[in-house]
C-alpha positions in Angstrom: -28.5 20.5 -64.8 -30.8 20.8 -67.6 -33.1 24.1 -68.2 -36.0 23.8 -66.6 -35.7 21.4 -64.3 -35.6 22.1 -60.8 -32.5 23.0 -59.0 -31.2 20.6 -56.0 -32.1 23.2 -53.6 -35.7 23.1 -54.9 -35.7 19.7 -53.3 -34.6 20.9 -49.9 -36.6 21.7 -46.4 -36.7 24.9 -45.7 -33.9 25.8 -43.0 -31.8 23.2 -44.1 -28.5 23.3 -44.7 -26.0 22.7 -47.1 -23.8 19.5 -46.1 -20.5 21.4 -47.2 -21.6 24.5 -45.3 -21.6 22.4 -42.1 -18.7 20.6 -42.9 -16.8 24.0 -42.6 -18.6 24.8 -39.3 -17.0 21.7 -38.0 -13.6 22.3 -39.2 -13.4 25.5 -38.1 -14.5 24.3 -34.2 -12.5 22.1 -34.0 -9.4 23.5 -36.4 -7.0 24.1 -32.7 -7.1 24.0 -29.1 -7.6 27.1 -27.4 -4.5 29.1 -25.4 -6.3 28.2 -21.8 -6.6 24.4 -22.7 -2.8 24.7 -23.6 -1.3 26.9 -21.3 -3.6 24.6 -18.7 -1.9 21.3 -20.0 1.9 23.0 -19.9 1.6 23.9 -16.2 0.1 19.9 -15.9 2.7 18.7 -17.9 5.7 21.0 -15.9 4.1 19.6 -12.5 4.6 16.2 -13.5 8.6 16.6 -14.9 9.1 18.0 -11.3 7.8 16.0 -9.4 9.7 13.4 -10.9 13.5 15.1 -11.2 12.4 15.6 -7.4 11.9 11.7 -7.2 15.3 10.6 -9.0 16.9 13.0 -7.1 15.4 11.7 -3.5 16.6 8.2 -5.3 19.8 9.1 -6.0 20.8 9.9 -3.1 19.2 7.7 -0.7 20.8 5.1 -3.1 24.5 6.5 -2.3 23.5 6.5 1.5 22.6 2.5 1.0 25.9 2.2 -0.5 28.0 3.7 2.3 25.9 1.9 4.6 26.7 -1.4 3.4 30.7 -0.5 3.0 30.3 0.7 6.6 28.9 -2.9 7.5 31.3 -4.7 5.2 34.4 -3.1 7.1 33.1 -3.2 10.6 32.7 -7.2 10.0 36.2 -7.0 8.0 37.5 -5.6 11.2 36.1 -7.7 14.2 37.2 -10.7 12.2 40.7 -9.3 12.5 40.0 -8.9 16.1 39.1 -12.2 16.4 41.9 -13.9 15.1 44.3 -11.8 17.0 45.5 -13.2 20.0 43.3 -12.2 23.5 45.9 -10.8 25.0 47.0 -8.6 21.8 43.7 -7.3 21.2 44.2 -3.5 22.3 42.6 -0.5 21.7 43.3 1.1 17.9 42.4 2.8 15.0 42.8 3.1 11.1 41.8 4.8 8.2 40.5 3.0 5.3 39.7 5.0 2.0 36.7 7.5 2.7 36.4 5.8 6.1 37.6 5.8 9.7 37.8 3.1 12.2 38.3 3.8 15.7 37.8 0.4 18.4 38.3 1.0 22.1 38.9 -2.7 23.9 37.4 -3.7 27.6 38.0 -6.2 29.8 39.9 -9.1 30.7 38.5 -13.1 30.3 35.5 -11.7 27.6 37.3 -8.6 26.1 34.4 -6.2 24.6 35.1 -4.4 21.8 33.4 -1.1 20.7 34.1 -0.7 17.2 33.0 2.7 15.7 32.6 3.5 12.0 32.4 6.9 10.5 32.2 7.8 6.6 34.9 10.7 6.1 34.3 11.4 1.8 32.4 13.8 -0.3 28.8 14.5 1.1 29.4 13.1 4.3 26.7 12.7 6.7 27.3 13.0 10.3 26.2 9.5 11.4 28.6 6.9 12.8 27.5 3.4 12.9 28.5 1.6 16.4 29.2 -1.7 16.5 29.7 -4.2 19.9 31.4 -7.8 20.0 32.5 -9.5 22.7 35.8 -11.9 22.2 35.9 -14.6 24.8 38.9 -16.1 25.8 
């Protein structure tokens, strides 16, 4: 500036304020977030990751249940085929053992022989539930 001419803050309202005074204001506010917005978006945040290593869990394992379901299926059918093509009058009561399963069939009857076949997952984790299957073989 030259001497004698006004200075820049000659030209200025009164009250106002400098634009790199406010500029610092600014920065400062918003510089960080505050330790109850964070510790507020942790416990969020930690709600969420449980809830869902609670869901892939719950997945998991109805997903292994579906599995031994369907091998239960698969060798129940596997076994009244066999039934079926035995000869009627060979077709007695019997059972077996097949990997983590066990097949037990009791045998009815004379012309229609009924068969009760029962299934029942014997391996790791077991659950208690036999799956119970009825055919009847006619003659």
């Amino acid at each position: 500036m030259k001497r004698g001419s006004p200075s820049r803050s000659a030209f200025r309202a009164p009250g106002a304020r400098t634009a790199s005074a406010g500029r610092g204001r600014l920065l400062r506010a918003r510089a960080g977030f505050s330790i109850t917005e964070v510790i507020v978006s942790v416990f969020i945040v930690s709600i969420g990751v449980i809830a869902f290593a609670t869901a892939v869990a719950l997945a998991s394992r109805e997903l292994q249940r579906g599995r031994i379901d369907t091998e239960i299926s698969l060798l129940a059918a596997d076994q009244l085929e066999q039934l079926k093509a035995t000869p009627h009058d060979l077709v007695l009561d019997g059972q077996r053992d097949e990997g983590n399963y066990h097949l037990a069939w009791t045998v009815s009857g004379y012309d229609a022989k009924r068969v009760t076949l029962v299934v029942t997952y014997t391996g790791p984790g077991a659950y208690p539930r036999p799956d119970t299957l009825v055919a009847y073989i006619p003659r």
